[in-house]
C-alpha positions in Angstrom: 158.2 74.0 142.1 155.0 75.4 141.1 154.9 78.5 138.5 152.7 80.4 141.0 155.7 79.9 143.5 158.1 80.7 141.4 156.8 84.1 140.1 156.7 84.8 144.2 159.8 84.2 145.2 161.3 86.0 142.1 158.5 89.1 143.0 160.0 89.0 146.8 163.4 89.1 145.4 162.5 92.0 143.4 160.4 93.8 145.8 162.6 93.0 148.9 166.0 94.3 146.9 164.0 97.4 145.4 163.0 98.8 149.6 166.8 97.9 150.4 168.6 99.7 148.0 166.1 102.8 148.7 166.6 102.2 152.4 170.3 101.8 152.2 171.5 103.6 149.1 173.5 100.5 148.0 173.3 97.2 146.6 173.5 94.5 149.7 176.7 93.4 151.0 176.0 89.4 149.2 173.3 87.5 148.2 173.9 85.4 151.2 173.4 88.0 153.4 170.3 89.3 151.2 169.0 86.0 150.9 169.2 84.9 154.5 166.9 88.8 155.1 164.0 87.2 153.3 163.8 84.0 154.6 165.2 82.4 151.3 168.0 80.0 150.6 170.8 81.6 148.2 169.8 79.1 145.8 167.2 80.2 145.3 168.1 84.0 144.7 170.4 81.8 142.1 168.0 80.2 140.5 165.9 82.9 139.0 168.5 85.8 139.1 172.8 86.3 138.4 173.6 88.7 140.7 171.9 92.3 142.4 172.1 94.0 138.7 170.3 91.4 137.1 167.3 91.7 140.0 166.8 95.7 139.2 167.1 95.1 135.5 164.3 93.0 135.7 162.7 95.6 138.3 162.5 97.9 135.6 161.5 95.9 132.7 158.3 94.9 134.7 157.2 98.5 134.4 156.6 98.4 130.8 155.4 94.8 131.1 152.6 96.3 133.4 152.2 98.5 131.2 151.5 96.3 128.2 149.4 93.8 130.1 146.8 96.5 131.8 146.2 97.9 127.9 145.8 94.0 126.9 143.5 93.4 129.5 141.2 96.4 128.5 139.2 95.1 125.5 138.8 98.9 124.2 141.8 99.0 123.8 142.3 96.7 120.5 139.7 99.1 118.8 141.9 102.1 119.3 143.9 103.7 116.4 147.5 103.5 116.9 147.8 107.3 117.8 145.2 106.3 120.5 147.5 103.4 121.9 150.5 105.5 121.7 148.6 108.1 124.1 146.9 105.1 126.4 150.4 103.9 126.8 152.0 106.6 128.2 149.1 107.4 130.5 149.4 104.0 132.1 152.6 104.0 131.9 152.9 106.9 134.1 150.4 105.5 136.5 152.4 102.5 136.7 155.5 105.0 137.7 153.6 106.4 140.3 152.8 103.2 142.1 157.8 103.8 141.8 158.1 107.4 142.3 160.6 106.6 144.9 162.6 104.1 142.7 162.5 106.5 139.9 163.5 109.5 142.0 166.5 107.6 143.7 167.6 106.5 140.1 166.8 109.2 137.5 166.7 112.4 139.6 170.3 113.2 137.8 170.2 110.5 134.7 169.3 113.6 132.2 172.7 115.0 133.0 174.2 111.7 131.2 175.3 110.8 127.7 175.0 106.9 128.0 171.6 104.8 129.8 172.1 102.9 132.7 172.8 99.2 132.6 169.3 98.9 134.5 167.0 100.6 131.7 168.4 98.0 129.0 165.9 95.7 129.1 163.5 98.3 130.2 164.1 99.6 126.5 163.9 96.1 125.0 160.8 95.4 126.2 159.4 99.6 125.6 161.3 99.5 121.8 159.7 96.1 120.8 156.2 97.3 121.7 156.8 100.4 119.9 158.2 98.7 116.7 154.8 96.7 116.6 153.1 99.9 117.4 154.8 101.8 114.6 154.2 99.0 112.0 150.6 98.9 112.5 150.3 102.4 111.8 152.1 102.8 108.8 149.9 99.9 107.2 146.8 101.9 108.7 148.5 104.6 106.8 148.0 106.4 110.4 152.1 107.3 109.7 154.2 106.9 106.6 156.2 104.8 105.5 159.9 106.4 104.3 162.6 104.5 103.2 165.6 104.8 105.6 164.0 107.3 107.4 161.1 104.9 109.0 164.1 103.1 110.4 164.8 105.7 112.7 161.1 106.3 114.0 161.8 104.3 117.0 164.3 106.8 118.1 161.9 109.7 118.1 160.2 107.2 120.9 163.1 106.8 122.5 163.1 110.4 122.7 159.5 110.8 123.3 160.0 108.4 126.4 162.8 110.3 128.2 161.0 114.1 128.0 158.1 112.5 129.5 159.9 110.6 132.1 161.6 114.1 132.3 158.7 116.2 132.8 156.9 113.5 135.3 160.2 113.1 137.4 159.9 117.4 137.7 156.2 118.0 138.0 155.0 119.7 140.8 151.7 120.2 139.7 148.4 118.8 141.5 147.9 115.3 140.1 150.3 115.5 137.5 148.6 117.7 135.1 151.7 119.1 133.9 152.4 115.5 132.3 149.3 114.9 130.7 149.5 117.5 128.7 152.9 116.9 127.9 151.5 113.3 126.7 148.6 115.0 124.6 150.9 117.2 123.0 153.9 115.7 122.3 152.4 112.6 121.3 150.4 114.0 118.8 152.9 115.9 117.7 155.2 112.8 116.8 152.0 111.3 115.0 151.7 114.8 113.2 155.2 114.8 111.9 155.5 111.1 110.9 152.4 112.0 108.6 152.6 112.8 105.2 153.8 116.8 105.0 156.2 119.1 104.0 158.6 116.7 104.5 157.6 114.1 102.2 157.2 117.0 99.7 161.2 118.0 100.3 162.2 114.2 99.5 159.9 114.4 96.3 161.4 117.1 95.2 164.7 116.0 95.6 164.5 112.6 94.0 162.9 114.7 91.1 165.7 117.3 91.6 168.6 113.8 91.2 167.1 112.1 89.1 166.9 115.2 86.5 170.5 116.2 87.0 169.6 119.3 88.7 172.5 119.1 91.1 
């Protein structure tokens, strides 16, 4: 089977499962059943997904993957600081939501309530942590960010962070064309990229390796 086929068939699978689970509220009753809907063998279904989970996992992941490829395929966008990409990510990310609200209404409307992420978002997270972790090292050797021992670990929870308020405030906004979430973008954005600077923070950590290492505790 040709690549081109396969990517469609796996695309109908995705698309087809996405409008019945917003149609019906559920998951289908089998993949037979499914399968048999959209003029596909079962086999099929089996050959490029496990089971109904695996199909919306995937679903989601190909939201950052859009994502990713529209900012590769702008050639601006390589000349762009890092602070820059972080912003032209989030605005095409949200555009790429837009294209979902429904999905991401049916699914998220309540998700903020919850302590743990849904098993749908975990490879959505893979694929939105790995960019970020790329994103974040490139800045810190542009000296855009600093680098901190222990702490620099932990940046990429501050964009896991950064990623639900803004999913937060898009899922919320009323206002006309989404203003609301732009300027949530601008701002909290360059707010991260503020803090992960060099500041009164790395002056506190100065001071108390001086303050240790003289035995002033």
């Amino acid at each position: 089977m040709e690549d081109q086929e396969v990517n469609q068939i796996a695309s109908l699978i995705q698309d087809e499962y996405v409008l019945y689970l917003l149609r019906n509220g559920k998951d289908p009753i089998s993949v037979l059943q499914f399968a048999e809907t959209i003029g596909i063998e079962d086999q099929e279904f089996y050959a490029h997904f496990n089971n109904f989970k695996s199909v919306e996992k995937a679903v989601w992941k190909s939201f950052i993957d859009q994502t990713i490829e529209v900012l590769h395929n702008d050639s601006e966008y390589s000349t762009y600081s890092s602070r820059e990409k972080s912003l032209a990510f989030f605005y095409t990310f949200i555009e790429v939501l837009k294209q979902n609200r429904s999905l991401v209404l049916f699914r998220l409307d309540d998700i903020f309530t919850k302590r743990t992420i849904p098993f749908f978002l975990s490879d959505f997270f893979k694929s939105y942590n790995q960019y970020m972790k790329e994103l974040l090292t490139e800045a810190m050797e542009n000296q855009e960010i600093v680098a901190r021992p222990i702490i620099s670990d932990q940046y990429i929870q501050a964009y896991k962070l950064l990623m639900g308020y803004i999913m937060k405030v898009w899922i919320n906004d009323s206002s006309s064309e989404y203003q609301t979430t732009d300027a949530a973008i601008e701002k909290s954005v360059n707010l991260t990229f503020d803090l992960l600077q060099k500041g009164p923070l790395d002056a506190i950590i100065d001071f108390a390796k001086f303050a240790y290492q003289n035995k002033a505790f």
